[in-house]
C-alpha positions in Angstrom: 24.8 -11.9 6.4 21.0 -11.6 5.1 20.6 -11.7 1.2 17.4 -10.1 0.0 16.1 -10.8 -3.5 14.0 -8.6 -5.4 12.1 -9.5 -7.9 9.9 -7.1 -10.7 7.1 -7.8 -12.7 8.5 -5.7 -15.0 5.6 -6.5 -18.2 2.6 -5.7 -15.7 4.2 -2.3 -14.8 2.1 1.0 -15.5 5.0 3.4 -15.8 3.7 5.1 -12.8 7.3 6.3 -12.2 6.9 5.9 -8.5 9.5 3.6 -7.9 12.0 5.2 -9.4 11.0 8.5 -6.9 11.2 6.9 -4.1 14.7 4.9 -4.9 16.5 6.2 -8.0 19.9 4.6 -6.6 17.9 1.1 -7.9 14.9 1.9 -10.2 14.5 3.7 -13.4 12.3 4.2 -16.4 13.9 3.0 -19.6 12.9 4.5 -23.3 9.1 3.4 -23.1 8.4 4.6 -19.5 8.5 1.2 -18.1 10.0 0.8 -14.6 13.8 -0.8 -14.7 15.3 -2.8 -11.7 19.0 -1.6 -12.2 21.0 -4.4 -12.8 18.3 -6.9 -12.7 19.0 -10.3 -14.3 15.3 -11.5 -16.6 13.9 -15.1 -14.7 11.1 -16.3 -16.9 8.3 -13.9 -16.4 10.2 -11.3 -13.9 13.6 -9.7 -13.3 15.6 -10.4 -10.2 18.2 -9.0 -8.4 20.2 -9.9 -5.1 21.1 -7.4 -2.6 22.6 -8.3 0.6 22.4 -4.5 2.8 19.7 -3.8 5.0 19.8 -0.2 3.4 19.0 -1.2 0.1 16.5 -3.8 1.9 14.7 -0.6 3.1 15.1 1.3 0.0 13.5 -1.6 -2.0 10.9 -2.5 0.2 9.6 1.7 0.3 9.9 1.3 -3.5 7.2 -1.9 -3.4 5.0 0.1 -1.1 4.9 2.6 -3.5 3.8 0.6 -6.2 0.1 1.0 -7.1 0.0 -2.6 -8.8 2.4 -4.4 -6.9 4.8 -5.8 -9.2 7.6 -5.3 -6.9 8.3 -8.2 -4.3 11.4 -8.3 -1.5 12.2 -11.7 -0.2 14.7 -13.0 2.1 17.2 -15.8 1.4 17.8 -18.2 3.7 
């Protein structure tokens, strides 16, 4: 099975809200209007969370496209 990863540059985000439209299931605003990766885990300087469904893949990826500074990444795990 494909894992995905996603990872959010969640202290350059804009709190464009667009990501959360596009896939509320995964992405939210928290209390300051910054954009939250539900479930995420913090790495360093981003957040990152595995998914392993081509869904959520497609979901995610809309969610990056949408993204006027893109901050959000999808990459696949080998």
């Amino acid at each position: 099975m494909t894992k995905f990863k996603i990872i959010h540059f969640k202290d350059d985000c804009i709190s464009c809200g667009a990501c959360a439209a596009v896939n509320p299931d995964f992405w939210s605003l928290d209390e300051d209007g910054i954009a939250q990766l539900r479930g995420a885990k913090k790495i360093e300087d981003h957040w990152e969370l595995e998914i392993d469904s081509i869904s959520d893949m497609a979901s995610n990826k809309e969610a990056a496209e949408v993204c006027p500074v893109g901050i959000i990444k999808i990459k696949e795990l080998k």
